[in-house]
C-alpha positions in Angstrom: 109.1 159.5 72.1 109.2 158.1 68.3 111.8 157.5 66.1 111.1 157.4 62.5 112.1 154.4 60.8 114.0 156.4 57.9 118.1 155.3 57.5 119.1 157.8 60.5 116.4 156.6 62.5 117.3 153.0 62.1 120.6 154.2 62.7 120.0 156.3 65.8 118.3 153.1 67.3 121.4 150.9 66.5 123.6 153.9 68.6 121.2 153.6 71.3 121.4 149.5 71.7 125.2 149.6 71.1 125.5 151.9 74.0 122.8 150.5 76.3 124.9 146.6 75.5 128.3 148.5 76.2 126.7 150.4 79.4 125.5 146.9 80.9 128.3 144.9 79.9 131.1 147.2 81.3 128.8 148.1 84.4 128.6 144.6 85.2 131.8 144.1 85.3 132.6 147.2 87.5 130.3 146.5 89.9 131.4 142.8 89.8 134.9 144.4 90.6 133.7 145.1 94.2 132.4 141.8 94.7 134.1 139.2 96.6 134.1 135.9 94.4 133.2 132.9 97.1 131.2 129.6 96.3 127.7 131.0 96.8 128.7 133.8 94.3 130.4 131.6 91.8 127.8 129.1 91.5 125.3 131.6 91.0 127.1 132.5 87.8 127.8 129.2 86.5 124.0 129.2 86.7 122.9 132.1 85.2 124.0 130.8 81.8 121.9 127.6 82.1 118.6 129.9 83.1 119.1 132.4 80.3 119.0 129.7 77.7 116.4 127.9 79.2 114.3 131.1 79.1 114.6 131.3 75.6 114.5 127.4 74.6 111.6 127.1 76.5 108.9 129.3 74.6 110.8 128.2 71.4 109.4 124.5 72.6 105.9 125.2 73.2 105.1 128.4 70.7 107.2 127.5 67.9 106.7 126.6 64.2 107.9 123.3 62.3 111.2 125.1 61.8 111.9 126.0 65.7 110.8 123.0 66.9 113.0 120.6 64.4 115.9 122.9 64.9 115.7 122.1 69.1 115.3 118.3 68.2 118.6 118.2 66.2 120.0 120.1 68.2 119.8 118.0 71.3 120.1 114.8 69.9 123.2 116.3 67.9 124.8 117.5 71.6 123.7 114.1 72.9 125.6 112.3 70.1 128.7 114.4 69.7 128.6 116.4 72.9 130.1 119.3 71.1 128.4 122.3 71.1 129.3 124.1 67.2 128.8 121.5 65.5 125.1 120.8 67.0 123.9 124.4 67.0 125.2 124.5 62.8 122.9 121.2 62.7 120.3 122.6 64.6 120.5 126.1 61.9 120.7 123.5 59.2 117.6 121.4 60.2 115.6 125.1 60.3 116.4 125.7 57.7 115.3 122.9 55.6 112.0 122.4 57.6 110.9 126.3 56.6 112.4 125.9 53.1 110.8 122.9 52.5 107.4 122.9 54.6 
């Protein structure tokens, strides 16, 4: 099946994610409704956060450009500093950005 990237196709595919997101994120939560919350469970969430953002930092570190790679050093060092998360992920945008603008 292919959808033709013309301004209804583009917005047929935008349909399709927004309901697909909506599906997973309310389905989650339903099934999660069944589910009794005890330590094992709970620290297996508080976990998942930490391993989704490590599976995207982590290519980022190795694979990316000038721009990727400043924008992770700022931004740790930032979080390190400050140990407030906004203000080092605008930092980290910030350093990104003037890396590719400027290199």
């Amino acid at each position: 099946m292919t959808i033709e990237t013309t301004t209804t196709g583009v917005l047929v595919l935008i349909l399709i994610m927004t309901l697909v997101t909506l599906v997973t994120r309310f389905g989650g939560v339903f099934i999660m409704s069944y589910v009794r919350i005890n330590p094992r469970i709970e620290s297996f969430i508080n976990t998942m956060a930490s391993s989704v953002l490590i599976a995207i930092i982590v290519p980022m570190a190795f694979g990316g450009d000038a721009g990727a790679l400043a924008a992770l050093m700022v931004t740790a060092v930032t979080m390190l500093a400050i140990k407030k998360p906004l203000p080092a992920i605008a930092a980290g945008i910030l350093a990104a950005a003037f890396v590719r603008y400027f290199f």
